[in-house]
VMD Tcl script that builds the backbone (N, CA, C; Angstrom):
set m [mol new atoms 165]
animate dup $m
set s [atomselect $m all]
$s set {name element resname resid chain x y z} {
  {N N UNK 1 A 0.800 -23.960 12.044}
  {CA C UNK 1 A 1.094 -23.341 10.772}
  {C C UNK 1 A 1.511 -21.884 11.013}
  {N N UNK 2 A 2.225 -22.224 10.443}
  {CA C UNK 2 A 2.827 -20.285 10.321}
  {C C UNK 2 A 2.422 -19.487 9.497}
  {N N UNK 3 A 1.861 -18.068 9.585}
  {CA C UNK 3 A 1.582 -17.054 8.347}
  {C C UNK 3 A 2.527 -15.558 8.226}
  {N N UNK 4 A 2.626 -15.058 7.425}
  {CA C UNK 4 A 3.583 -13.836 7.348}
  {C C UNK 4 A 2.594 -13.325 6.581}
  {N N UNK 5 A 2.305 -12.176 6.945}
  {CA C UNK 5 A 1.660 -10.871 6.573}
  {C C UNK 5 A 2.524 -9.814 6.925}
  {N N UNK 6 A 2.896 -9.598 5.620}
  {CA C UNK 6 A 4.136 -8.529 4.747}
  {C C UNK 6 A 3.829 -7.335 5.515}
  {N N UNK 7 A 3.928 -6.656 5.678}
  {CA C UNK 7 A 3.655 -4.751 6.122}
  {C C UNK 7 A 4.547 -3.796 5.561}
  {N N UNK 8 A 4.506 -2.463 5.160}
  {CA C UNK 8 A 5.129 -1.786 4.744}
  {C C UNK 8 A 4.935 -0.147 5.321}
  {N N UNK 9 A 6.172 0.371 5.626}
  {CA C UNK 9 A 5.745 2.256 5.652}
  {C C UNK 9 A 6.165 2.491 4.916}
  {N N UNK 10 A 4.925 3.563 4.395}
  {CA C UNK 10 A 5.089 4.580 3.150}
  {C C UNK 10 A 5.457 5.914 3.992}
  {N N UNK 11 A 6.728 6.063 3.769}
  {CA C UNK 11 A 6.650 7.456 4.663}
  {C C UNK 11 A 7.121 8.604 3.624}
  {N N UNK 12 A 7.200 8.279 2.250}
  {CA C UNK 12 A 7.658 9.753 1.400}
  {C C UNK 12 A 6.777 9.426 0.097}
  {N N UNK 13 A 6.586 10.586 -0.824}
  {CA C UNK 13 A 6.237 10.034 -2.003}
  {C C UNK 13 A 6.806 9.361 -2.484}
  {N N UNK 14 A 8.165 9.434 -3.171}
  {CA C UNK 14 A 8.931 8.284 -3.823}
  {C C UNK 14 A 7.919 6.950 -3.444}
  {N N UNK 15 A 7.774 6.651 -1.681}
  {CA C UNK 15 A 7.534 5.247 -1.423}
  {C C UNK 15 A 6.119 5.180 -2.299}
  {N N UNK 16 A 5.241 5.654 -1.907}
  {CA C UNK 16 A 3.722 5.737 -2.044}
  {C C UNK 16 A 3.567 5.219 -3.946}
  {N N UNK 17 A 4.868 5.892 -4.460}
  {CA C UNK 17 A 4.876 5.923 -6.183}
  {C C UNK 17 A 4.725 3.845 -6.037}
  {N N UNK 18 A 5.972 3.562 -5.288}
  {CA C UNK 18 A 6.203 2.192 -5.180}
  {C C UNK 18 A 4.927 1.384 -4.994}
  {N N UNK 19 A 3.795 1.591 -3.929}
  {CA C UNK 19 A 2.903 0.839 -4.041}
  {C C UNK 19 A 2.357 0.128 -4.866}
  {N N UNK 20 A 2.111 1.134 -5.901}
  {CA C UNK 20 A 1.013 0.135 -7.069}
  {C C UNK 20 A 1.944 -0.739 -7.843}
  {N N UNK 21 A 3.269 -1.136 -7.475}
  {CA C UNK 21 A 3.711 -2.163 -8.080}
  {C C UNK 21 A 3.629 -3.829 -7.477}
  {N N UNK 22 A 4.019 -3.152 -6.103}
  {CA C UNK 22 A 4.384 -3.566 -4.615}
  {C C UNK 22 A 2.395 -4.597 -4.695}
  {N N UNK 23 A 1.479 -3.580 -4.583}
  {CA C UNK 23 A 0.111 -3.953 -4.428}
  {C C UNK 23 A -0.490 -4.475 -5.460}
  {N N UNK 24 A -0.070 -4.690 -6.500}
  {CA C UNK 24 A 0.230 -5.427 -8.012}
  {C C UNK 24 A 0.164 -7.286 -7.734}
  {N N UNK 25 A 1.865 -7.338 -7.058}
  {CA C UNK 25 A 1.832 -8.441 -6.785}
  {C C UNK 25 A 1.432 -9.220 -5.945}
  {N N UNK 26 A 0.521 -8.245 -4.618}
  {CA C UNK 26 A 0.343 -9.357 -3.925}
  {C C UNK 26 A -1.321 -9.300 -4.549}
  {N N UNK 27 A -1.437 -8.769 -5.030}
  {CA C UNK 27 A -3.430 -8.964 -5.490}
  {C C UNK 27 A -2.610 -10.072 -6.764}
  {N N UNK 28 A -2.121 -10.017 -7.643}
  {CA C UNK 28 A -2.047 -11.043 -8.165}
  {C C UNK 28 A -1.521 -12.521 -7.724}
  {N N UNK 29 A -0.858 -12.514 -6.353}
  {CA C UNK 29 A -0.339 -13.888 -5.929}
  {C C UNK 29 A -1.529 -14.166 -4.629}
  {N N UNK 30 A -2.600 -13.365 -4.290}
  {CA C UNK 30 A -3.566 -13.308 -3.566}
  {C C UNK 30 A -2.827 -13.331 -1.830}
  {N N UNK 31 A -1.979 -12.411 -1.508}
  {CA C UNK 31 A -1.233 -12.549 -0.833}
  {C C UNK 31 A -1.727 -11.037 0.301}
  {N N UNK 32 A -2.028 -11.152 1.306}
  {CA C UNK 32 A -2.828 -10.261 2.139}
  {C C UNK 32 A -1.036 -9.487 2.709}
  {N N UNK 33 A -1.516 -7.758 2.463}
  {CA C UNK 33 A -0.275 -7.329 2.862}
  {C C UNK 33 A -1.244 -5.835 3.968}
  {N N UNK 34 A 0.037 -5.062 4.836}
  {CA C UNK 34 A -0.695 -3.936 5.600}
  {C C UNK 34 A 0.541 -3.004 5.368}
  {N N UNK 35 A 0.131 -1.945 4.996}
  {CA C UNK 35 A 0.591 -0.661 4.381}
  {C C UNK 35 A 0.206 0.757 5.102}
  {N N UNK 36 A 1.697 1.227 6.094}
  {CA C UNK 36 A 1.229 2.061 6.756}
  {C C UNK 36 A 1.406 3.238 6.081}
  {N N UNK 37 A 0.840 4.586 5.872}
  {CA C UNK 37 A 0.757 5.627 5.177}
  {C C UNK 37 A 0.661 6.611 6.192}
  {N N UNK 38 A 1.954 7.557 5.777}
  {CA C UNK 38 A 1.798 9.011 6.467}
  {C C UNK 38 A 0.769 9.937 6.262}
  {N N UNK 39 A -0.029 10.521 7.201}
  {CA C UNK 39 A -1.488 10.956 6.890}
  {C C UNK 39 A -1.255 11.984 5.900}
  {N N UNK 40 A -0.117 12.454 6.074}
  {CA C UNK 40 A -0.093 14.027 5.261}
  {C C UNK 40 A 0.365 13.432 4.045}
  {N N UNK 41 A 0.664 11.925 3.468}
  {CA C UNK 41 A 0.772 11.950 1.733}
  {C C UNK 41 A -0.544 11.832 1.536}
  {N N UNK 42 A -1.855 11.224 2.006}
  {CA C UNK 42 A -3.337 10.897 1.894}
  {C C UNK 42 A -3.906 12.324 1.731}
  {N N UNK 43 A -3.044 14.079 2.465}
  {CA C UNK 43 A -4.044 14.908 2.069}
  {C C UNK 43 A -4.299 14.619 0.067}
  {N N UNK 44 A -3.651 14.422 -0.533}
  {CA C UNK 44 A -3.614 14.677 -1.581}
  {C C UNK 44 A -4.296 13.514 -2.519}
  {N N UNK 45 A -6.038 13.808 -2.910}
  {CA C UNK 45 A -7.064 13.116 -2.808}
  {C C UNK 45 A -6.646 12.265 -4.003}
  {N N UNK 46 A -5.533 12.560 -4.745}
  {CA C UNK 46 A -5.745 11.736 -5.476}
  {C C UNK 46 A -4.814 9.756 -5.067}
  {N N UNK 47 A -4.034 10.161 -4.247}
  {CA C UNK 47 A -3.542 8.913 -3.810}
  {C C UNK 47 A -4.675 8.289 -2.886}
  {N N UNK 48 A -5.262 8.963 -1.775}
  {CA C UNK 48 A -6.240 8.596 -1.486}
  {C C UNK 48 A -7.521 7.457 -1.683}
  {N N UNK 49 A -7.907 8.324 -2.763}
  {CA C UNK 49 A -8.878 7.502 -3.920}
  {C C UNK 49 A -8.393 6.388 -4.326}
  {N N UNK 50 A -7.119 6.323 -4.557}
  {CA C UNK 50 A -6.459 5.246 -5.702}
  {C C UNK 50 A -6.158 3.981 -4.257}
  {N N UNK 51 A -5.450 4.123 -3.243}
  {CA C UNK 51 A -5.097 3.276 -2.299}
  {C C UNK 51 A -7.175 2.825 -1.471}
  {N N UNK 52 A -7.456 3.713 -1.569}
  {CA C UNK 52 A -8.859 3.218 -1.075}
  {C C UNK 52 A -9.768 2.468 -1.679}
  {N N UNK 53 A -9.341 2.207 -2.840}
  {CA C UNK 53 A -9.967 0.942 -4.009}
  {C C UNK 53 A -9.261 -0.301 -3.606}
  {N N UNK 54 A -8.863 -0.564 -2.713}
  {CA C UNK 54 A -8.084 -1.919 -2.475}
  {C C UNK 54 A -7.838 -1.809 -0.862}
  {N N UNK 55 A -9.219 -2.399 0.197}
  {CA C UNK 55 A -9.060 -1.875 1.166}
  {C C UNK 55 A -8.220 -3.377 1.474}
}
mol reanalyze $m
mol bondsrecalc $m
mol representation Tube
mol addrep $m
């Protein structure tokens, strides 16, 4: 059997805005995805917080 586990870089804000749509659908199609994030958009606690509710 074959599996695909999606991945994505977030490398600007624009992208990071995209997530919670992006992370929308796969929590609603129960679909396991990995989302790489540039450390320096995470200084800013509030994306942080929000991407760390959905480890």
């Amino acid at each position: 059997m074959i599996q695909y586990l999606p991945s994505y870089d977030i490398e600007t804000v624009r992208c990071l805005e995209g997530v919670r749509s992006i992370a929308a659908h796969h929590i609603h199609f129960g679909i396991p995805a990995t989302f790489f994030v540039v450390g320096e958009l995470l200084e800013d606690q509030h994306w942080a917080e929000e991407l760390g509710q959905n480890p």
